[in-house]
N, C-alpha and C positions, 0 to 999 in steps of 0.2 A: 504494500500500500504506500501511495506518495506521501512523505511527510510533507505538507505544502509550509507550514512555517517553518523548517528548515530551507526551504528551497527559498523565500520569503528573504529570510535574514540572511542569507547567504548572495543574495543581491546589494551592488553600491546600497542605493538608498536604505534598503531594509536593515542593513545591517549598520548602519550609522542610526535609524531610529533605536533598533535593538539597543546600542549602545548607549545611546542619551537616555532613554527609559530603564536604562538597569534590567534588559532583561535576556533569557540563555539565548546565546551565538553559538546552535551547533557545529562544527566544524563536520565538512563532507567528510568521511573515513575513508581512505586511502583500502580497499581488499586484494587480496589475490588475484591475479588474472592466470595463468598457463603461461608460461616463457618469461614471468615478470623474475626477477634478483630476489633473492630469499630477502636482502635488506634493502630497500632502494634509496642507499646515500651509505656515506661512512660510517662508522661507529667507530665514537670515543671513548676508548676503554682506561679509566683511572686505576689506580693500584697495580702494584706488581709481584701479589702473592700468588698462592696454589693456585687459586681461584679463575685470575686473570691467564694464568697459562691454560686452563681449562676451555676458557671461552677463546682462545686465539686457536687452538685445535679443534672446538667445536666449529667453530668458521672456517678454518682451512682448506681452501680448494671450492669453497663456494663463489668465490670473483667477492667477495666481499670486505672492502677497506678498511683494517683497523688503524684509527690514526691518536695523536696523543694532541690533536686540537683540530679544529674545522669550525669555519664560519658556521655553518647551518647542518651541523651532523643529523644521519636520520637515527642515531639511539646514544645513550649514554648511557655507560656499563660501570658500574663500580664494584670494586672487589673489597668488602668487608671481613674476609677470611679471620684475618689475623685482630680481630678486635680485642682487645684484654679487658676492657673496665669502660663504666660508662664516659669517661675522661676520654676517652678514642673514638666518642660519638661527633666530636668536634670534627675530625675528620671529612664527615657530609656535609658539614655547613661548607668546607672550606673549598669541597669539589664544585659543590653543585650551586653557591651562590658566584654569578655571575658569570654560569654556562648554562643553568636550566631553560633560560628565555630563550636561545640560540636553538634548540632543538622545533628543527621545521614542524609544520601541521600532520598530524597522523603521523608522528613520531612515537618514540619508545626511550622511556626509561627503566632501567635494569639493577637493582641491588643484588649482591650475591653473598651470603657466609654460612657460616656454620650453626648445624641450629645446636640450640640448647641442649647443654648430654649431662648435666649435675658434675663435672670435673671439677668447674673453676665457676663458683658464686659469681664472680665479677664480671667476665665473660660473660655466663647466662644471663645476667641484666642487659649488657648489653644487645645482645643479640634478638632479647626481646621486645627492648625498644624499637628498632627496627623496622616493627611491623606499624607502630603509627608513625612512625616520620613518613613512611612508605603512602602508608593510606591515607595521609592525610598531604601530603605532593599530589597523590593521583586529583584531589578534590582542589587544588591550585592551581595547577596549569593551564589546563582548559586546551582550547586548538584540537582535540581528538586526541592528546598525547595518553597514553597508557604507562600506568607506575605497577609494578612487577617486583615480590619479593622472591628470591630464588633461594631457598637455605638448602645446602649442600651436604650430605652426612662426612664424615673423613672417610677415604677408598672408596666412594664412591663418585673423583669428580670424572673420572674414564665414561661416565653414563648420562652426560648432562646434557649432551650434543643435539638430540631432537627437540628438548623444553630450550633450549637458549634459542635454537633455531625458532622453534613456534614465538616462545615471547618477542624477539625480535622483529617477527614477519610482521606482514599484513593479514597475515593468518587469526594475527589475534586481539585481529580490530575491535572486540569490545571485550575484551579481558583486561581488565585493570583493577588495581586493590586488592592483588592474589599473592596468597603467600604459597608457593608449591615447594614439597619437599622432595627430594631427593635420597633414595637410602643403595648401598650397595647391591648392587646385582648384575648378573652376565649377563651381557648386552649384546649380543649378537649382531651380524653383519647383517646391513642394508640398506641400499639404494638412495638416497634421500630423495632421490626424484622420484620412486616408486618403491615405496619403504613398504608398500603389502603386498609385494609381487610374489605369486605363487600362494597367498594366504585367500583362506575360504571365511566370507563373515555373509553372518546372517544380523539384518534391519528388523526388529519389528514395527507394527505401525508404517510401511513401508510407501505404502501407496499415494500420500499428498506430506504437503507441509515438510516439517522438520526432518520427519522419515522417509520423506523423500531424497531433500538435501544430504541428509548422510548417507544413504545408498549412493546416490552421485558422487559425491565427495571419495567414500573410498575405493568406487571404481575408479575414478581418478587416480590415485595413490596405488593402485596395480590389483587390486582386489579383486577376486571371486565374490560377488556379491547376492546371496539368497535374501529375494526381498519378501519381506511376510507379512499378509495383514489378513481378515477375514474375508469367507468367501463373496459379502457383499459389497466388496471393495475391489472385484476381480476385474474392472476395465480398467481404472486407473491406476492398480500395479502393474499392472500387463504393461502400459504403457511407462511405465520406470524403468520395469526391469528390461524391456526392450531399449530402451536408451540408453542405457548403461550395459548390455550387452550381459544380464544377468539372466537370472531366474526369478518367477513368480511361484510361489507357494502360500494356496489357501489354507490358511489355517484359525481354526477362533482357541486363543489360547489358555480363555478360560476353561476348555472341555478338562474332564477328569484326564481324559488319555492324550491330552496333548506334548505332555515330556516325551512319555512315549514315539508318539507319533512323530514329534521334532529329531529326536533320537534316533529314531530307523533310520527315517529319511536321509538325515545326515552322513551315519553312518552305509550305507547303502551307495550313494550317491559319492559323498568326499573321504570318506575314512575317517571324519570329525571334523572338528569347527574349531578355527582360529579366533575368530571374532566375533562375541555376540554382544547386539546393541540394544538393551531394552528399550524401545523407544514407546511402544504404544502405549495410548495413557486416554482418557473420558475425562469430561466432566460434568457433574451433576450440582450447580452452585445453589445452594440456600440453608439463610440461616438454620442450626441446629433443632431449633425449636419447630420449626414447618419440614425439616426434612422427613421423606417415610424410608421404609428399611430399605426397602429397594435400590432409592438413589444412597444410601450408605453405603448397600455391599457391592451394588456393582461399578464404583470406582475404588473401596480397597480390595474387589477382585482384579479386575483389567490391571491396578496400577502398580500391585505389590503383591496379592495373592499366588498372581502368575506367575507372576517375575522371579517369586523366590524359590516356588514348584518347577518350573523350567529350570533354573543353574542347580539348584539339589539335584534332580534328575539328567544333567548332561554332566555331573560330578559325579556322580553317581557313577552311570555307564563309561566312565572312565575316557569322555569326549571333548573337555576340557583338559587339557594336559599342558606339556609342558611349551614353554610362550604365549600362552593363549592368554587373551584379552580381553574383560569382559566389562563393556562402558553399561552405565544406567542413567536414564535419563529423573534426574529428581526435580525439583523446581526452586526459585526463591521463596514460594509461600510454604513450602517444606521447611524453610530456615526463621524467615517471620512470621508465620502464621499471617492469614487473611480474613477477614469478615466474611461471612457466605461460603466458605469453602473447608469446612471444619473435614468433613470427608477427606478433600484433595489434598488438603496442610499435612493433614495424621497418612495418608498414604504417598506423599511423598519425602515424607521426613521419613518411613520407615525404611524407603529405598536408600537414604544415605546409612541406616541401622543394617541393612542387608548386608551394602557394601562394608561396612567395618563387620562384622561377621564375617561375611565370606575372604577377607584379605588374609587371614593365615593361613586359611584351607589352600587355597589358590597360590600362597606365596612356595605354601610346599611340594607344590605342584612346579612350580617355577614360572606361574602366572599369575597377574594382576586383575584388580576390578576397583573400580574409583566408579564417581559419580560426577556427573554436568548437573548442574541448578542455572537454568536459565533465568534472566529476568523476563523482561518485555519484549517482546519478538513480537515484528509485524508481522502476521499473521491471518488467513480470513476469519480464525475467533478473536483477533484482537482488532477486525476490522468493524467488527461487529459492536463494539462496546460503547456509549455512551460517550463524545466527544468531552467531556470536560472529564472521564474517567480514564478515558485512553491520552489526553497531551499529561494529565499526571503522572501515568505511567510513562511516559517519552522522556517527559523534562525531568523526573525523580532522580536522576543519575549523575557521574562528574560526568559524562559524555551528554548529557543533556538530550538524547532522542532515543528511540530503540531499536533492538540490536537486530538481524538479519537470519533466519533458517539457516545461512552459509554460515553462518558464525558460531551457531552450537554444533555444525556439523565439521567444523573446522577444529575444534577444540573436543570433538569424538576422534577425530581424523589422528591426531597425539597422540592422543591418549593410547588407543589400538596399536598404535609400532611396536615393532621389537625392540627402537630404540629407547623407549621409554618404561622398560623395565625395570627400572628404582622408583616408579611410583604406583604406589598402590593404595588403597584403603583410604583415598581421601575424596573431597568434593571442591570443585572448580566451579566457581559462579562463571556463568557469561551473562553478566547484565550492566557492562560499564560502569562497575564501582554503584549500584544502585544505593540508595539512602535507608533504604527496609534492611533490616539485620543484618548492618552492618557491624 
């Protein structure tokens, strides 16, 4: 859907009224296109610990410039590694005042250290400080710049290489105010250009919207892509999975014998599944009090009941193994809770309870499962919404508009690599730094 007051203040006059009235100046975001530079401009990389040698090899052999100044760099990287005591927080004042204005429009800023391990009391204060100098940059800069905390475990910065690459892109046009962790893990070879080549991943919710964009997306990225959604949904998957050169499978995931039935198939057809992406989700909105059981159970069935009878059963049959990837899509109102939507909050907060669950199962396996909380995605249900309830939802954020299908599906697209096996068991907002639980 057209944001028209972006496009409005993103005009000479509109955005010189914007300005005299005090009011949000979206900045167009800068996304991906195919052929585009992982980073398009230099990056300034400050410090010269562990840290910093990490990001000069995670960028290596990409064409991408790391310089120790530039007029108008596109990211600023700082390497926090070595912080001892909050006394070394002075440090960031002294980088980033009177270079953070220099960072162009749809730029990237980047902290990186170690997180908090109970070693050294003084350390861990600092390193937790961190996270609001971090969060509260992303809410200052404005222009579409993205602020990014990267805590790094020790031995594990050999593994940092696809999250530096994502945070740096344009991949992660509305990811900002994120602290991702990093923990040890063998990281296996692959492509960056087609980092899921030869991997089989199943979409659920396949057929429009967001389930759509991420089928797309990790056909892109070299995937075998099983797209899934119910059988009343079987012209508009047909038409995905024919675009992306996939497969359509009807299936309704609530049935008793759907693990089952996911499970043959898969195994039948690929020998098991690399990448599975919870994405299907309902909603039934009204307050608690007028809700009846119906619209209760069947959005905590579709949203979490499923979801969590599916990966027990592809764990089970021994179909998730080793690399394997398993994204869940949860929401922001899973993290602040929303009026109207007591159902959807409590099933998808329970998707981020999933994912911390199932991360040791899976970590023993030698696979991961994290979660996406999107914010406000334009969407045909958010086309749908009451105009002073939907520019709320736009302007709520430091990016001040909302976020894009390609954006959650960009930030699945990560997550699922092999090169991103040090992260597991956590949850990733995409909703440009939103103002709700925060």
């Amino acid at each position: 859907m057209v944001d028209r007051y972006q496009r409005v203040t993103s005009s000479g006059p509109g955005r010189a009224i914007a300005r005299r009235l005090g009011l949000p100046r979206p900045a167009v975001l800068p996304r991906h296109r195919n052929g585009d530079p992982p980073v398009p401009g230099p990056v300034l990389l400050g410090g010269d610990g562990a840290l910093a040698a990490a990001v000069r090899t995670a960028l290596d052999g990409t064409g991408v410039e790391i310089v120790a100044g530039a007029e108008r760099p596109a990211a600023l990287v700082f390497d926090s590694g070595d912080i001892a005591g909050p006394a070394g927080l002075r440090a960031l004042h002294a980088f980033f005042t009177g270079r953070v204005r220099s960072v162009r429009t749809g730029g990237r800023i980047l902290v990186l250290c170690r997180p908090p391990d109970g070693a050294d009391p003084a350390a861990d204060i600092a390193r937790r400080a961190l996270t609001g100098f971090v969060r509260s940059l992303g809410k200052e800069v404005g222009r579409g710049i993205t602020v990014s905390l990267l805590r790094v475990a020790s031995g594990a910065d050999a593994g940092i290489g696809s999250t530096v690459r994502f945070l740096l892109s344009p991949r992660s046009a509305y990811v900002s105010g994120q602290v991702i962790d990093v923990g040890p893990a063998a990281v296996p070879d692959s492509d960056p250009a087609a980092p899921l080549a030869g991997r089989t991943a199943v979409v659920t919710g396949a057929a429009q919207g967001i389930g759509a964009a991420i089928a797309e997306t990790l056909a892109r990225d070299g995937a075998r892509v099983v797209c899934l959604d119910v059988p009343a949904q079987g012209e508009a998957l047909a038409a995905v999975a024919n675009r992306i050169a996939g497969v359509a499978l009807h299936l309704d995931i609530t049935a008793d014998d759907a693990p089952a039935t996911l499970a043959g198939y898969l195994t039948e057809r690929y020998g098991g599944v690399d990448v599975l992406v919870h994405n299907a989700g309902v909603l039934r909105d009204r307050t608690l009090a007028k809700m009846t059981e119906a619209e209760w159970d069947i959005v905590l069935t579709v949203n979490l009941v499923a979801q969590q009878a599916i990966t027990a059963g592809l764990v089970a049959d021994g179909l998730l193994g080793k690399e394997s990837r398993v994204v869940c899509l949860s929401s922001l109102n899973g993290i602040a809770g929303a009026a109207g939507q007591t159902n959807y909050a409590t099933s998808k907060a329970g998707v981020i309870g999933l994912v911390e669950a199932y991360a040791p199962v899976l970590a023993a396996r030698g696979g991961t499962i994290n979660a996406v909380a999107p914010g406000f995605i334009e969407t045909r249900m958010t086309a749908t919404m009451p105009l002073a309830v939907r520019e709320i939802g736009r302007r709520a954020n430091s990016l001040a508009q909302g976020g894009l299908p390609v954006d959650v599906a960009e930030a699945v697209a990560w997550l699922a690599q092999p090169g991103s096996a040090g992260i597991t068991g956590q949850t990733v907002r995409v909703c440009g730094q939103s103002m709700l639980g925060a």
